[in-house]
Phi, psi and omega in degrees: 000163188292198150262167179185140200232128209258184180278023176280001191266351167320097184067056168233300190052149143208133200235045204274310182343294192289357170265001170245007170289128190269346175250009191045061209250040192201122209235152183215095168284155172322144171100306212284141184290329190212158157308160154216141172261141141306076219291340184244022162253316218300156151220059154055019162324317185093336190322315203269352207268314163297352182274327189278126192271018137236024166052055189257351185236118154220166207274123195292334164299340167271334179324145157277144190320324176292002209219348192312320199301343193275027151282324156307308217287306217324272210303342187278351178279332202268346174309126142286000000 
């Protein structure tokens, strides 16, 4: 499963995550409130989950319960 970044990055975006990402799978669209990873880029590297200085990215199987819906919001950014 991907990575996936929850709500503490809700009105931060800090964007350390995306510069160490090798495949640039972490995206800040018009609008939008937070990062999102791409769940069908991600290739479960781990880089960015120590990089965000508000511990805002886990591996989704690791998410916390409070937090499991933004494995849906992620992948629900990226829908055509």
């Amino acid at each position: 499963m991907a990575y996936i970044i929850a709500e503490p990055c809700i009105g931060v975006k800090d964007t350390a995550c995306v510069k160490v990402c090798p495949v640039d799978c972490i995206y800040d669209g018009d609008g939008w409130d937070q990062l999102y990873i791409h769940p069908d880029e991600c290739i479960d590297c781990g880089a960015c989950e120590p990089e965000c200085p508000v511990e805002a990215i886990f591996a989704a199987e690791n998410t916390p319960d409070k937090w499991k819906s933004f494995i849906q919001k992620n992948a629900d950014q990226f829908k055509q």
